[in-house]
N, C-alpha and C positions, 0 to 999 in steps of 0.2 A: 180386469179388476173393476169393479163397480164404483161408479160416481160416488165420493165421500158427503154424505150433504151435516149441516147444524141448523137446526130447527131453532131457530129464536120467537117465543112468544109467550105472555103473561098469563094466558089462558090455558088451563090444564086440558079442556075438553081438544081444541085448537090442537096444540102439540100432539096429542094421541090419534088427532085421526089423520092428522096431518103425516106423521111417523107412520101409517098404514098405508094409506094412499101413493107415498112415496116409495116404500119399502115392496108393494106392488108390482115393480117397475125392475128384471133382471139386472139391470144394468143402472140400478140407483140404493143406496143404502144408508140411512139415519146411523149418523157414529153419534150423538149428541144433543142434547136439547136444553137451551137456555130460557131463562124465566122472566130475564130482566136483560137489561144494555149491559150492565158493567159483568156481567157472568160472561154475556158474549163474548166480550173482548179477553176476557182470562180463559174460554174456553178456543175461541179461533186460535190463541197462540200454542194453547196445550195440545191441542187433536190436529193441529191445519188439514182444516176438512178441505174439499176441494170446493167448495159455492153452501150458502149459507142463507137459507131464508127468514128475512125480519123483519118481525110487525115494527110501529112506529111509536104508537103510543104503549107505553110502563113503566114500570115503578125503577124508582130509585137511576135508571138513567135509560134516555127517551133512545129510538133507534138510529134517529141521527147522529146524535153524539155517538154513538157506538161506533158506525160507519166510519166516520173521522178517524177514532181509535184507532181501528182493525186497518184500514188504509196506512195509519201511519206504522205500524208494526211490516206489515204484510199486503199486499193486494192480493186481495180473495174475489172472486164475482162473488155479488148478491141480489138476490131478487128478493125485492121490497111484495107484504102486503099491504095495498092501499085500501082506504074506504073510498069511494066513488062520487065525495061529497068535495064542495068548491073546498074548503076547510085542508080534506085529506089531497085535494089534488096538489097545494101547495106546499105542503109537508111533503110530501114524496117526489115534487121537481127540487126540493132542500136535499132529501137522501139523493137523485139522481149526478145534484149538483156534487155531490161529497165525493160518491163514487160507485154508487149501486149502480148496475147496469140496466135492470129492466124493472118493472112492476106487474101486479097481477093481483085483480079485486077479491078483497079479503068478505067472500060472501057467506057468513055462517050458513044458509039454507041448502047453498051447494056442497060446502065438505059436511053438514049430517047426514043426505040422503047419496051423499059420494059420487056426485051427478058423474058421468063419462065424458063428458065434456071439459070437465074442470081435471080430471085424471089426464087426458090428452094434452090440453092446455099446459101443466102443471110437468107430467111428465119430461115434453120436447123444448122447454124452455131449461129446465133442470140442465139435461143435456148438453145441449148448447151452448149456454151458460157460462158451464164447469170447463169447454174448449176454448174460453177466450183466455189469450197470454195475459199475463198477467202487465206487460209494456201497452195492451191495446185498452186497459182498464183507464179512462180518461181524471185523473183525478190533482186539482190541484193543490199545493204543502198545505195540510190544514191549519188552522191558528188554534192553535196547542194551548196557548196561554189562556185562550177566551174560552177554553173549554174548561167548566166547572164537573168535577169528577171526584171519587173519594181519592183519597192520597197516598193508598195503599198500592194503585197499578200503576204499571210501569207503562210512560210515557214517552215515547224518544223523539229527541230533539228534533230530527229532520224525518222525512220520509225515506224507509231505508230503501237501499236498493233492489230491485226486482229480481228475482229468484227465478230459475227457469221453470218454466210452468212443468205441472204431471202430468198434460196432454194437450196435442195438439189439435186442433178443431176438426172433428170430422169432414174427409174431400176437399181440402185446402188446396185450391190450386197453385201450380208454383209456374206456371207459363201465361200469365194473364201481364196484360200490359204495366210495365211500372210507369210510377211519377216519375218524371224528368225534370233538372233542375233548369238554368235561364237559357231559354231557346228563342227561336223566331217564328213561332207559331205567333197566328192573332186572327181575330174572329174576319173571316170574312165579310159580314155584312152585321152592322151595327143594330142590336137589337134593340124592342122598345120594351120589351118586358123581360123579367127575368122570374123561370118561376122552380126553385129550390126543395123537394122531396125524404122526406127520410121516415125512417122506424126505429127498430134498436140501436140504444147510442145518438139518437138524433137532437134528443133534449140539447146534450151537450154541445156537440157537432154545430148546429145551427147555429146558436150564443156565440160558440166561436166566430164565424163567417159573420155574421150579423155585426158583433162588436167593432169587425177591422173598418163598416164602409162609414164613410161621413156622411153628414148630416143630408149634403147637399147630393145625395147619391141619385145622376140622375133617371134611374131606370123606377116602375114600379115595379113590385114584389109581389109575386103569393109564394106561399110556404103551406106545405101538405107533410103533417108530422103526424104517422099511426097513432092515436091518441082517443082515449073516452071523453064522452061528452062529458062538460066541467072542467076537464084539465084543460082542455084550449083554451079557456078564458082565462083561467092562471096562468097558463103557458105564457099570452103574451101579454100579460100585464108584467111579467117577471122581465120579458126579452125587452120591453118598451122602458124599462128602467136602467135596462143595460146595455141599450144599445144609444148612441147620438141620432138613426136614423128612428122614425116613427113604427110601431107596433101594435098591431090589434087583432083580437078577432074578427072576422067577415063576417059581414050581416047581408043579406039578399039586397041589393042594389046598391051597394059600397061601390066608387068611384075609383078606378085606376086611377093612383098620385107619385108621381116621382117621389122619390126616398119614403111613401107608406110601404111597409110588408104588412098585408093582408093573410093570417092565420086560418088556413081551412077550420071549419068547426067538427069538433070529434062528434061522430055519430050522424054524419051530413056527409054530401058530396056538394064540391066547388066548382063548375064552370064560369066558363068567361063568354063577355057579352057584348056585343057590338055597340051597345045603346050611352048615349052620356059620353061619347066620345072614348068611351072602355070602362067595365064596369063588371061586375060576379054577380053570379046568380050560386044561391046556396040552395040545395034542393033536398028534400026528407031524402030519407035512407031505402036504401032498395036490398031487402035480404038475398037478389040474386048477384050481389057485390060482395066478395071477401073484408073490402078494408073500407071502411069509413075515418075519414075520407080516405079517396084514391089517388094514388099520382096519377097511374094511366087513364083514368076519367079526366083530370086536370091538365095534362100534358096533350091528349087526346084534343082536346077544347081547345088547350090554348094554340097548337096546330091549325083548326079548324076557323079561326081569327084573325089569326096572325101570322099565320105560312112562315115565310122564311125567318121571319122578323121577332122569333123568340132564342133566349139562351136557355137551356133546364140544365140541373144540377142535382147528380143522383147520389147522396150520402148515406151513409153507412145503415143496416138493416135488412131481419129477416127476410127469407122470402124475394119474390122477385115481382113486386110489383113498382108500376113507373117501365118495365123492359117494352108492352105493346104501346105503350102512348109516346116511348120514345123514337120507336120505331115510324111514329106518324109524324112525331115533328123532324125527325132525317127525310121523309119521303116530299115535307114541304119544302126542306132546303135548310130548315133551323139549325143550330150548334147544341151540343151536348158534350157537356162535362163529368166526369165521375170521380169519387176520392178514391185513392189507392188503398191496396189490403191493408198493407202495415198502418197505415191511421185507424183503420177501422174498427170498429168495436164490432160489428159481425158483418163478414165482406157475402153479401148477401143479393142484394138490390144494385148494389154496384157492378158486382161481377157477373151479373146478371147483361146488364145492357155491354158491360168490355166482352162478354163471350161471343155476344149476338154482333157484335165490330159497329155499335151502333156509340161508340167514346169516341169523339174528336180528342179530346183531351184527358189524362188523368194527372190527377194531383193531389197531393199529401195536403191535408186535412187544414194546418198549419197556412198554403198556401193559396187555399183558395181567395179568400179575404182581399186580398193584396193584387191576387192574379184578376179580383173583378174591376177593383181601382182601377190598376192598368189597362184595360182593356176597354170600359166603357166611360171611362173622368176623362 
């Protein structure tokens, strides 16, 4: 049975080719197309497609609010279209914050000329997507009351409970190391940096982890989150308001500081750098690099620095990049953490490095936070 998708967007040209593009794809199929936010939310509860793509800005109610809606009725995946602009990148860590899971640049030039690029892109995210359970969908009670809506849809009080998903994630593995609860595990050798990785699901993921350390946390931070250029500067202007520890983007000669987390910039690569007593180097982009930034360029680095004397933390996300630079910082002697399936929004990047037996540690999502306190306060 073919992936159910619901096309939400205010543009007619948009929905039509958008509904071809998709419909392309054996194993994806358009049941629905909305025009506006409040159609959404009356059409996710009447069709329960199975993933549901939404622009953000239209009429009569924005995609945000929608999200909130659709979360409180159902958790559905969605993948947001963004615009690429500082503006669009903070609107869309608001939808990520709701409960959308991924994003993907809403480029009129590529769906008129139907680039293959944007077909592949578009396709494997669909996919994907539509296998996340609906329990790994990270989304907190929304505030119901402070949502301004017509008064005709039906609004329910709490967020209901989770319905067993229609499918389950393609190659799920079910013998990969689980979380374990309080043990006698503890880092061998006390690190001086700590540097934290993610992609799909990492918006949220990080905020969590980030939120639990205090002010006075005293390791330095980078943080390498799959991301376009623009959203990293929202990114952590958003994390720095919501965290007690410090947050920014990295600028080429930013100083290693205890309790700063240093944000790779999206469309850059971040190494680390002997000079100023520890410090980053942000470097232009190399097309023969899949991810800007990279964990395993970052990871790789920060091995090459700092030998035994780093901890990395590989959270949830496609793909499997961060698994070869983990593998350098095990060979200096480093420690490596990874979150467990069940937290993750796509066990991807994690079970990439648990397969490779390169995880000292795994741990539920929830735990990490509290597991750094412990270990390095």
């Amino acid at each position: 049975m073919p992936v159910r998708v619901l096309v939400v967007d205010d543009s007619n040209f948009f929905q039509h080719r958008l509904k071809e593009i998709i419909n392309e794809h054996p194993d994806l199929k358009v049941i629905g197309i909305a025009s506006n936010g409040r159609e959404a939310v009356e059409k996710a509860e009447e069709l329960k497609p199975d993933i549901i793509t939404m622009d953000f800005e239209m009429p009569v109610m924005d995609g945000v609010t929608a999200i909130k809606l659709i979360m409180a009725n159902r958790k559905i995946p969605i993948l947001m279209f963004s615009s690429l602009t500082y503006e669009g990148a903070k609107i869309t860590l608001d939808a990520l914050a709701a409960g959308a899971l991924d994003f993907i640049p809403k480029d009129f030039a590529e769906v008129s000329r139907s680039s293959e690029s944007l077909k592949k892109k578009l396709h494997e995210r669909l996919i994907t997507l539509a296998g996340v359970t609906a329990r790994a969908i990270p989304v907190a009670e929304p505030k119901l009351s402070s949502i301004s809506t017509a008064p005709n849809l039906r609004v329910p009080a709490s967020v209901a409970p989770a319905p067993t998903p229609v499918r389950a994630p393609a190659n799920t593995p079910h013998d990969e190391p689980k979380a374990s609860g309080p043990d006698n595990y503890r880092l061998k050798k006390q690190p001086k940096l700590l540097v934290i990785g993610a992609s799909t699901g990492g918006p949220v993921a990080l905020a969590e982890v980030l939120i639990g350390l205090p002010a006075n946390f005293p390791l330095p931070i980078v943080l390498v989150q799959h991301m376009p250029e623009n959203f990293t500067k929202a990114f952590a202007e958003r994390l720095n308001k919501q965290c007690n520890i410090r947050v920014r983007e990295a600028v080429d000669g930013d100083q290693l500081q205890p309790g700063l987390a240093l944000l790779a910039p999206g469309g850059k690569q971040l190494m680390l750098d002997k000079r100023n007593g520890g410090s980053v180097r942000v470097l232009p982009d190399d097309e023969r690099v899949n991810y800007k930034p990279s964990l395993d360029i970052t990871f790789g680095s920060a091995a090459n620095i700092y030998g035994d004397k780093v901890l990395g933390v590989v959270l949830t996300g496609m793909g499997s990049d961060g698994c070869n630079g983990a593998r350098l910082l095990k060979e200096a002697g480093s420690a490596l953490w990874s979150q467990d399936e069940a937290s993750c929004v796509i066990y991807g990047m994690p079970m990439a490095v648990a397969r490779a037996g390169l995880t000292d540690k795994v741990l539920s999502l929830k735990d990490i936070g509290p597991r750094l306190v412990r270990e390095v306060m």
